[in-house]
MIKOLDO-318998 format. One record per residue (C-alpha): residue number from 1; x, z, y. Coordinates in nm, 3 decimals. Layout:
BEGIN
NUM,X,Z,Y .
...
//
This chain:
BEGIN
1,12.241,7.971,6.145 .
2,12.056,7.666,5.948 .
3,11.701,7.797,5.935 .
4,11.441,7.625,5.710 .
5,11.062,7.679,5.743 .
6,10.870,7.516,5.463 .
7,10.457,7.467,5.447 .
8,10.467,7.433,5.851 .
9,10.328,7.136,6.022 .
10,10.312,7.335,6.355 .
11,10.664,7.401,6.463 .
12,10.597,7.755,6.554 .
13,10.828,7.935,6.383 .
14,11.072,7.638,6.332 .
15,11.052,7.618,6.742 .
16,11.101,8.008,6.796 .
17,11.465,7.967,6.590 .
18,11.541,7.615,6.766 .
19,11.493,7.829,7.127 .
20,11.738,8.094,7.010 .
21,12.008,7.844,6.931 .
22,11.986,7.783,6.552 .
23,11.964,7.476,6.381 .
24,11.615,7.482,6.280 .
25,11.393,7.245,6.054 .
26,11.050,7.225,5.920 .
27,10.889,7.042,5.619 .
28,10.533,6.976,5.530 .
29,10.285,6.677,5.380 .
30,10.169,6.640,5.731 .
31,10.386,6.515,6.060 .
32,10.450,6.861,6.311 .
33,10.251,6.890,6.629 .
34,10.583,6.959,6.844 .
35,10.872,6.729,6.846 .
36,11.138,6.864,6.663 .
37,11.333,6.842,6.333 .
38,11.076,6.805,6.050 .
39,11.067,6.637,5.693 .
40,10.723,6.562,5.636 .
41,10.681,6.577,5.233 .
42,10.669,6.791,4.961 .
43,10.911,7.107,5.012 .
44,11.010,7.086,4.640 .
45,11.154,6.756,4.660 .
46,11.398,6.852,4.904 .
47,11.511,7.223,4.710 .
48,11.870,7.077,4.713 .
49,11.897,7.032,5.094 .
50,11.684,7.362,5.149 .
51,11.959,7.548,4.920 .
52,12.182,7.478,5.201 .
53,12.027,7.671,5.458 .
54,12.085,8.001,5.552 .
55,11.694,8.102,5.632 .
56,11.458,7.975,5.442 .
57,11.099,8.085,5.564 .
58,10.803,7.977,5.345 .
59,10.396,7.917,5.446 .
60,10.259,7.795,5.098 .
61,9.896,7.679,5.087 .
62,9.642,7.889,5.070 .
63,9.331,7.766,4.984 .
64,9.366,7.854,4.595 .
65,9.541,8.199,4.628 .
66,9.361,8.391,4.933 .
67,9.141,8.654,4.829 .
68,8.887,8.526,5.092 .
69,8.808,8.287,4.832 .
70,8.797,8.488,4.536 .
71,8.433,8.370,4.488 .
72,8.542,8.034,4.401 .
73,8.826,8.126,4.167 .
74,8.619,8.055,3.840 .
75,8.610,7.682,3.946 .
76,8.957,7.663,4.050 .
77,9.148,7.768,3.779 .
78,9.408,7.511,3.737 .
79,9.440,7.496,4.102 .
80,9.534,7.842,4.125 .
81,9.785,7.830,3.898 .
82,9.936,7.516,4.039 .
83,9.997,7.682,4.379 .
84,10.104,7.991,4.224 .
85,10.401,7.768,3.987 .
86,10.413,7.647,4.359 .
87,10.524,7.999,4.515 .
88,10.719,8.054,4.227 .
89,10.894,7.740,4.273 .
90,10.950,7.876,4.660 .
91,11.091,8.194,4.589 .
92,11.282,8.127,4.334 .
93,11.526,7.881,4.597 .
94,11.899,7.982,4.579 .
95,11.910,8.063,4.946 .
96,12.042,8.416,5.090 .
97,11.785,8.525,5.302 .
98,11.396,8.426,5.238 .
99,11.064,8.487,5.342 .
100,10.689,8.389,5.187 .
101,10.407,8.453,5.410 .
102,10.075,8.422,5.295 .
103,9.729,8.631,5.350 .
104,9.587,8.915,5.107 .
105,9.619,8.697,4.794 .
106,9.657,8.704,4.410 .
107,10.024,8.651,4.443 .
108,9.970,9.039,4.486 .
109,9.843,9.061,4.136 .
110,10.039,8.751,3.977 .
111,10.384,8.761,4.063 .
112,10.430,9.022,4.249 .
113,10.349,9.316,4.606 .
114,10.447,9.252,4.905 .
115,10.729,9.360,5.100 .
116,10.518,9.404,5.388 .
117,10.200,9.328,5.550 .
118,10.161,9.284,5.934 .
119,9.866,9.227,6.171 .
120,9.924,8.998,6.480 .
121,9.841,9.325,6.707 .
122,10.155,9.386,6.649 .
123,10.277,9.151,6.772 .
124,10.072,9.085,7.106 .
125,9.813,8.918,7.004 .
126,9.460,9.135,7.056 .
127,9.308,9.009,6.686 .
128,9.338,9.122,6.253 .
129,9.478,8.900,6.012 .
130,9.649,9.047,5.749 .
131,9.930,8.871,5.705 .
132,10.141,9.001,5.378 .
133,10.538,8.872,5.356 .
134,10.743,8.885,5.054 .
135,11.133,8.917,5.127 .
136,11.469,8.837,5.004 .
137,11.760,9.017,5.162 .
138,11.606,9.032,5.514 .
139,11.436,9.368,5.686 .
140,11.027,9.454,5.726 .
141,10.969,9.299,6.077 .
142,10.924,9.575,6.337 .
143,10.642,9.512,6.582 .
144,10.698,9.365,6.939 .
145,10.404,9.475,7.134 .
146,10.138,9.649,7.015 .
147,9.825,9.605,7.169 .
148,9.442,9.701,7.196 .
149,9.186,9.443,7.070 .
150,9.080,9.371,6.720 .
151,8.888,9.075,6.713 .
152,8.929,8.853,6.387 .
153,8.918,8.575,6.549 .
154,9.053,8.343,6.248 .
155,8.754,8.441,6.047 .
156,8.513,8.365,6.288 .
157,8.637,8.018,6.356 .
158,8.379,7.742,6.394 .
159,8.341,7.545,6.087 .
160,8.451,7.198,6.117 .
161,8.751,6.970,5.939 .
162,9.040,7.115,6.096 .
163,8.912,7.494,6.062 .
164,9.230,7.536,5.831 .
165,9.455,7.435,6.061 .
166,9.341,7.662,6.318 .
167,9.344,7.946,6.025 .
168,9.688,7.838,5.922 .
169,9.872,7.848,6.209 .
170,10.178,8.120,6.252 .
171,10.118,8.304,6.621 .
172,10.362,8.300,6.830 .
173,10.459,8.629,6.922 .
174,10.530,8.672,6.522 .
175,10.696,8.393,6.512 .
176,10.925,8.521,6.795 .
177,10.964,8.848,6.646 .
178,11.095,8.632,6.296 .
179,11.362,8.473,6.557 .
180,11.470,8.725,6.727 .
181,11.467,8.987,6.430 .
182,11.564,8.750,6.119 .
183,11.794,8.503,6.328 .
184,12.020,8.796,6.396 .
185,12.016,8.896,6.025 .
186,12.376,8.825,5.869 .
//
């Protein structure tokens, strides 16, 4: 299966797919942390290649949709609604099978609920972080390994300039669970 995983400069998830045999890339503004197939630019400009795939897994920005900001909304108006043309843009790709992950948001309120929201407990790692995922023809990811501990670590992160990477990044065991349980998918 060609698997694409857009908004990921990490490799997680693209690296979970690669492991279980599928041809698996990633896109994002910045380079990837892990060697591996990645296009580093803006998602969008590639739609026609991405429309190819089989998988397409999205990790839009953010910064301007998260409820965790909601205080700073007023100020940010035409930013919000540029990422949320941006998630628009994302799910409306002509692919058969996609996923958009993103945190307790306004996408909630502006475009539409969630399929499903899952907490990385549930997937063996000991911490909260709502994590809600909006799907196209693919099934509600069923939890790996539930375990004790409930630590939100992400929102206790040190503040410092690469805080949002640390926030952004996809765990692994959920990224396994997308492998194992989407990668089998059709």
């Amino acid at each position: 299966m060609r698997v694409a995983v857009l908004c990921e400069f990490s490799g997680v998830v693209r690296d979970a797919f690669a492991a279980r045999g599928h041809e698996a890339w990633s896109c994002d503004l910045l380079p990837t942390e892990h060697r591996g197939n990645h296009v580093v630019g803006n998602a969008l400009d590639y739609c026609s290649i991405w429309e190819t795939f089989d998988l397409v897994i999205t990790h839009p920005p953010c910064t301007y949709l998260a409820v965790s900001g909601a205080r700073w909304f007023r100020q940010r108006v035409r930013e919000q609604l540029d990422a949320l043309a941006f998630v628009r843009a994302l799910m409306a790709l002509s692919v058969p099978r996609l996923a958009l992950e993103n945190p307790i948001s306004v996408i909630s309120t502006k475009i539409r609920k969630p399929d499903q929201i899952i907490q990385p407990w549930q997937f063996g790692h000991p911490e909260t972080k709502a994590t809600c995922l909006w799907l196209r023809n693919l099934p509600k990811l069923t939890p790996t390994k539930i375990v004790d501990g409930r630590e939100a670590r992400v929102h206790r992160a040190s503040p410092g300039p690469d805080r949002w990477k640390d926030r952004s990044r996809t765990l692994v065991g959920i990224a396994e669970a997308m492998a194992e349980q989407w990668g089998s998918n059709g």
